[in-house]
N, C-alpha and C positions, 0 to 999 in steps of 0.2 A: 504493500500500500504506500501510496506516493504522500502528498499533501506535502512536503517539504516549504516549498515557497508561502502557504499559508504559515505554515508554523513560525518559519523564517520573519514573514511580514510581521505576524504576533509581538514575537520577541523585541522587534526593533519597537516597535507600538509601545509595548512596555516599558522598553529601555528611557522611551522618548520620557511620559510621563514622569517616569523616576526621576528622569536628569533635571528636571522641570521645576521639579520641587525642591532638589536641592540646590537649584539655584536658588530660590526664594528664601534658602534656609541661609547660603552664603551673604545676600546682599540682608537681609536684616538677624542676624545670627542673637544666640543668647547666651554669654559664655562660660555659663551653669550649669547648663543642662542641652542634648540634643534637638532644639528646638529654635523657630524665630521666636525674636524678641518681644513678638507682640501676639499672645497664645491664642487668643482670639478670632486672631487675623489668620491664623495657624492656621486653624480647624477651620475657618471658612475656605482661606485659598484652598486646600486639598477639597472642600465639598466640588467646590466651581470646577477646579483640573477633571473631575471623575463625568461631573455632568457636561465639561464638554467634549471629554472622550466621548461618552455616550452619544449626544447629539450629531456629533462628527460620522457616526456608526449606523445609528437605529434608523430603519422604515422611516420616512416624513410623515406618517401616520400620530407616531408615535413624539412625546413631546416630555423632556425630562426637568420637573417642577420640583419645588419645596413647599410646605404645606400641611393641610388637610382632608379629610376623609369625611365628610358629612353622609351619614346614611337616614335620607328622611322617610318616615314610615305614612307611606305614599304607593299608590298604586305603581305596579312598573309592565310593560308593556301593553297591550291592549286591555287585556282583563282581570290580570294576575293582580290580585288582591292579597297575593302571601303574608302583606307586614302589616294588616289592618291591624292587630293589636299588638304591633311594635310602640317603641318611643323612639322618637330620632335620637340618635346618637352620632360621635365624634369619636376619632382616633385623636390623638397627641399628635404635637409637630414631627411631623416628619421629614428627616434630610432631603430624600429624593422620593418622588413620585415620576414613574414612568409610564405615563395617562396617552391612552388612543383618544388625543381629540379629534382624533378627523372623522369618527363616528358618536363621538358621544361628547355632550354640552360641558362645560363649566359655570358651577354657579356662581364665583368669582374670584377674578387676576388684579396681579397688583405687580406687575413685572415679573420675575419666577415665582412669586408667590400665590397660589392659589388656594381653593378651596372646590372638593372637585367630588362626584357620586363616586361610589365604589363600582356600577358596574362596568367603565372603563380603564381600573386600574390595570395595568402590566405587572410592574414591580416597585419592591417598597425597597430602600435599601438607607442602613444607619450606616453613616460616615463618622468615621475618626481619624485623627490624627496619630495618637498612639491606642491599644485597647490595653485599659487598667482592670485589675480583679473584679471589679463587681460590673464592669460595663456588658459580660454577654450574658448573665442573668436578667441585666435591667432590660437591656434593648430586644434580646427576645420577648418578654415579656410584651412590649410596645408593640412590637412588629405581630405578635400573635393578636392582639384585639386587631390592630388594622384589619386583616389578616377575617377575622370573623366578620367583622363589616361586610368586607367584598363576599360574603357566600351569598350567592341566589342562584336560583330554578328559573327558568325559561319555559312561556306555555305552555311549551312541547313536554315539560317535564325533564327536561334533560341539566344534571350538576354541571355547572361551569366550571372548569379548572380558575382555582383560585390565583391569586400573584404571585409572582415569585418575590422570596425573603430573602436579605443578604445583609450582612455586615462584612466590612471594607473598613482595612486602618494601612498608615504607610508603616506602621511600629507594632509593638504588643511589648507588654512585659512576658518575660520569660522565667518558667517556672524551673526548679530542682527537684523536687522529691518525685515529683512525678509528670512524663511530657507536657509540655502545653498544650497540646493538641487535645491531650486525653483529658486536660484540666477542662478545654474549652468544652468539649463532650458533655462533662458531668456536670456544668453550667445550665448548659442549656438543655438536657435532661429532667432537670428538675424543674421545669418550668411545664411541663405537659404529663396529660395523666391521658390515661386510655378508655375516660368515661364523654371528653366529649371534645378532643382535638383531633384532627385529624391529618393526612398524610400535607393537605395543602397547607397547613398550618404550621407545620414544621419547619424551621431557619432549610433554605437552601444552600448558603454558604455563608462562612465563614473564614476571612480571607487577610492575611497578614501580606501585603502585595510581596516586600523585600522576600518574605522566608518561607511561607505555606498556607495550606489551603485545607479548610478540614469542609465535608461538603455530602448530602445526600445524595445516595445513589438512585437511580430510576428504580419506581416502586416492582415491589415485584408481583406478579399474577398473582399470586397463591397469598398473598398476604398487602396490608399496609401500614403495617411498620415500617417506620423509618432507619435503614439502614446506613450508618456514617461511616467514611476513610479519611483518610486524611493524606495529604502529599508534602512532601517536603522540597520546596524549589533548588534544585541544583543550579548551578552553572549553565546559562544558556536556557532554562525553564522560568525567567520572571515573568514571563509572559500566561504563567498560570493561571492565577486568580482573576486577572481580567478576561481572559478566554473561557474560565467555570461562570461567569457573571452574564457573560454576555450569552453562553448557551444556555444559560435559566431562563435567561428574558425573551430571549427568540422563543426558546422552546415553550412559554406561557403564548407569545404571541398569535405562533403558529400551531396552536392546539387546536386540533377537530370541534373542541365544545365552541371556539370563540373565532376561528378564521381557514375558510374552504380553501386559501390559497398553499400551494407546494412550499414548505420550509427548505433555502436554498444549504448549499455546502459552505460553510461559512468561517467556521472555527477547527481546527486539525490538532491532535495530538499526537506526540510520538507512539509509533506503532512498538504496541508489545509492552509499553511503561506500566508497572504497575503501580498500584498506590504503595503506601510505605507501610500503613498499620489501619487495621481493621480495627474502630474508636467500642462499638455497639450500638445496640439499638434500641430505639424509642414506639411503646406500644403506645398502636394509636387506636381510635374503634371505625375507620373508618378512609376511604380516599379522601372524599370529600363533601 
């Protein structure tokens, strides 16, 4: 199997980003600690770098915001009455929202900032700048209400594949007693029980860009538990975690529940790679 030149392209993609930001880190530095001078400005430039990867990348369909989730309990397509006794609800601010408006409205823009229904979201994804101990407890947590927002039924009866989840940092602290990867696992393990989350509900990645990529595998037939591995970027692989990111979002886009169009060949990994360590698995009661 070829793909070399995608892989290739990838890696340089990645390299680009990387250099990008450490130029940011050069011209305003902090000489304390690995970071610019101004922490704020930190964690914003790396949100902005990711969402204009993205824009540079995704369908013109598709359009990548910061924001909210307004789910109003309102009728939704012709007759579908499902939320008559809902209450409106709201997710938290979220970093990115990767919203199909070229099929579905906004209730309202404020330059990337929006506020937008759940049934055109793509993907949700929480930006950092480094990831600290308690942040993939918290931010799955976040990302799983989104996450419940975006479920609905279609006249037809038919579950919609829910968004894809992601968290994305240029850093992590790193653990000793036991891998980070495995740390990140039991983080966000403990955030889902098997009485009423389901496979769509579960982080799709989780992604250190410099070092590794801990990340759900395609559900499997026979069950929907959430199976985890995790990859450690070598040499010439930083192009990982942006290539697992971008094929969660294509792959939510191009799903049978939400778009009749062929998903093209798009992202390439080396042939034969396998992952490093098999994390475990998350019981769910359900796809979706």
């Amino acid at each position: 199997m070829d793909g070399k030149r995608i892989q290739e392209y990838w890696a340089n993609e990645a390299r680009s980003l990387l250099t990008i930001y450490q130029q940011f880190q050069t011209l305003l530095p902090d000489p304390k600690q690995d970071a610019a001078v101004h922490k704020g400005e930190d964690g914003r430039y790396i949100e902005s770098l990711i969402k204009e990867y993205l824009r540079k990348i995704l369908p013109r369909d598709l359009e990548v915001l910061t924001g909210f989730i307004l789910r109003p309990a309102v009728k939704t397509g012709t007759y579908n009455r499902a939320r008559a006794h809902d209450c409106d609800m709201e997710s938290s601010q979220l970093d990115i929202i990767v919203y199909d408006s070229c099929h579905y409205p906004v209730f309202q823009r404020f330059g990337d900032n929006a506020i937008v229904p759940p049934e055109g979201v793509i993907a949700i994804i929480s930006v950092k700048k480094k990831f600290n101990n308690g942040d993939f407890e918290k931010e799955a947590k976040a990302l799983k209400k989104a996450s419940k927002l975006c479920r609905y039924v279609d006249e037809k009866g038919v579950k919609i594949r829910g968004p894809y989840l992601a968290m994305v940092a240029m850093h992590s602290i790193e653990k000793t007693l036991v891998s980070t990867q495995q740390y990140v696992f039991e983080q966000i393990k403990s955030v889902y029980s098997n009485t009423d989350d389901t496979f769509d509900d579960a982080i799709g990645l989780v992604a250190n860009l410099e070092k590794w990529s801990v990340f759900k595998r395609k559900p499997n037939e026979a069950s929907s538990n959430a199976q985890y591995i995790s990859m450690i970027h070598k040499k010439g692989e930083e192009h990982f975690g942006l290539q697992f990111l971008l094929t969660g979002i294509l792959s939510v886009y191009y799903d049978p529940t939400r778009n009749s169009r062929e998903r093209p060949g798009f992202t390439a990994f080396p042939s034969g790679r396998a992952h490093d360590t098999e994390l475990g698995e998350i019981e769910l009661c359900g796809m979706r």
